[in-house]
C-alpha positions in Angstrom: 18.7 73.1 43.0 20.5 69.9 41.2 18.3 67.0 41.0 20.6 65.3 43.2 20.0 68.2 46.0 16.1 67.5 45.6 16.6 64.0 45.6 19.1 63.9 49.3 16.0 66.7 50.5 13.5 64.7 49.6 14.8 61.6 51.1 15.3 63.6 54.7 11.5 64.3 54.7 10.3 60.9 53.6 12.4 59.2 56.3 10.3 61.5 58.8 7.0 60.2 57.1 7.8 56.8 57.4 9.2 56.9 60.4 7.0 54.6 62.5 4.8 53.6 59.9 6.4 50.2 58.5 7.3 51.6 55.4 10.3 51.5 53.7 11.6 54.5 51.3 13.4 52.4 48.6 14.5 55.3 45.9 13.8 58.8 44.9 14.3 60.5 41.7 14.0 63.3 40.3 14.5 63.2 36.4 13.1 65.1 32.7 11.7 63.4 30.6 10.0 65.0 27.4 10.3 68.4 28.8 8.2 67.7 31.9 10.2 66.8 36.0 9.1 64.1 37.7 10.1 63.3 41.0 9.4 59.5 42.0 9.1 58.0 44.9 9.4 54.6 45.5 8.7 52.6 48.8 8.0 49.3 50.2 6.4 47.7 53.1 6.9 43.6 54.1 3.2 43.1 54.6 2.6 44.8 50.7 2.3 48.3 49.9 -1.3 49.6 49.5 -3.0 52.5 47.8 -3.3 54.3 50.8 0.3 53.7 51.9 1.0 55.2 48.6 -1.7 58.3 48.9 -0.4 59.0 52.4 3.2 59.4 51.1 2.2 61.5 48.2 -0.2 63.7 50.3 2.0 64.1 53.1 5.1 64.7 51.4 3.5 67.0 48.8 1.8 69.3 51.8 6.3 69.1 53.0 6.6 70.2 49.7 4.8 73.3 49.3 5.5 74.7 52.4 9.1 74.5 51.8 9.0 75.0 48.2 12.4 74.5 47.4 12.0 73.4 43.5 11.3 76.0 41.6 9.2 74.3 38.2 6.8 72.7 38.1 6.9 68.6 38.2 4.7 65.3 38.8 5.1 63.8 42.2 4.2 60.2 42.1 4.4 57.6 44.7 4.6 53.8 43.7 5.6 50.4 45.5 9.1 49.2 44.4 7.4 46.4 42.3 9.1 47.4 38.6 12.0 49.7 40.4 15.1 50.3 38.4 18.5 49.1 40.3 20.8 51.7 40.0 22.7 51.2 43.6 24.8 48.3 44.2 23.1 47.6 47.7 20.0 47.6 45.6 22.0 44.3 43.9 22.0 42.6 47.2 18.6 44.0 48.5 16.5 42.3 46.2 18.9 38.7 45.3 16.0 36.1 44.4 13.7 38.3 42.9 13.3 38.4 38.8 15.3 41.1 37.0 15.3 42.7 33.2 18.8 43.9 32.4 19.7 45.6 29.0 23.2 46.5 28.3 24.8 48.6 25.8 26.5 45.5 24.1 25.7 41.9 24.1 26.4 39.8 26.5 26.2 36.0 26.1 24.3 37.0 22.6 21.8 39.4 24.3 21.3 42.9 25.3 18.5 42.4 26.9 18.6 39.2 30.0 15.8 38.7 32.1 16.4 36.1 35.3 16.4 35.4 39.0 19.1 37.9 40.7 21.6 35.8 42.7 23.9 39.0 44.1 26.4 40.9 43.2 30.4 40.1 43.0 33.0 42.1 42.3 31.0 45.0 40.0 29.3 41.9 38.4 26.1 41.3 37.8 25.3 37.3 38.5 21.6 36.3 37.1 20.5 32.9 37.0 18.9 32.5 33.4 17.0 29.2 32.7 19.1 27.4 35.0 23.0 28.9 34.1 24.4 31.1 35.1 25.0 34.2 33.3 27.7 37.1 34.4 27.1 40.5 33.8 30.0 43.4 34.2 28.3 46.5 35.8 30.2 48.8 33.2 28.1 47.0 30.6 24.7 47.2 32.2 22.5 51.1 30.6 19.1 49.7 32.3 18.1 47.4 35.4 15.0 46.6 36.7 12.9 44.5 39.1 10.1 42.5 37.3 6.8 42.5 38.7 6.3 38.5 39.7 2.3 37.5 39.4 
């Protein structure tokens, strides 16, 4: 099965799991790293997500898991809140406008490759982050890595 088949699978039997529960499925994916599969979950809730939001996701969905068994090596399921999650969609662009973002590109932009700011959207397959008070545009074609920032 393609990582991309696991991930559409997976994201069926989450949206059961959190069907009535307030929680929010905000990515899955299913990558290698070092040799070893992980398959990530990531999830939100308004009210915050707890640790037993995120043990009743991984328990649930792992039990889903094994009785369906459809990926056949082994892998780490883990189960997170969306906190530090990497933007790879562009709704997730719009989704999270306002909150702080780290954004590395494969060439400098403005004399950087690496911009952390406050995301103000998305227009036209560019990036627009608010950096100290200007305004800095990013093209999408030039963005390897995006992230949310965990505010404290």
């Amino acid at each position: 099965m393609r990582p991309k088949d696991v991930e559409d699978l997976v994201c069926a039997m989450l949206n059961e799991i959190a069907e009535g529960k307030d929680i929010e499925i905000v990515d899955v994916m299913f990558d290698k790293e070092g040799g070893q599969w992980f398959l990530r979950v990531y999830i939100h809730r308004p009210t915050g997500v707890t640790m037993d939001d995120c043990t009743f996701v991984n328990e649930t969905l792992g039990e889903k898991l094994d009785a369906l068994d459809p990926i056949p090596h082994s892998y780490v399921l883990e189960v997170s809140s969306s906190g530090e999650k990497p933007l790879r969609k562009e709704s997730d662009y719009v989704r999270f406008r306002g909150r702080r973002v780290l954004i590395n590109t494969y060439v400098p932009v403005n004399g950087m490759k690496s911009l952390e700011g406050k995301l103000l959207g998305l227009e036209d397959d560019t990036i627009k982050l608010e950096i100290q008070g200007k305004l800095v545009d990013i093209p999408m074609s030039k963005v390897s890595h995006a992230r949310l920032v965990m505010e404290i």
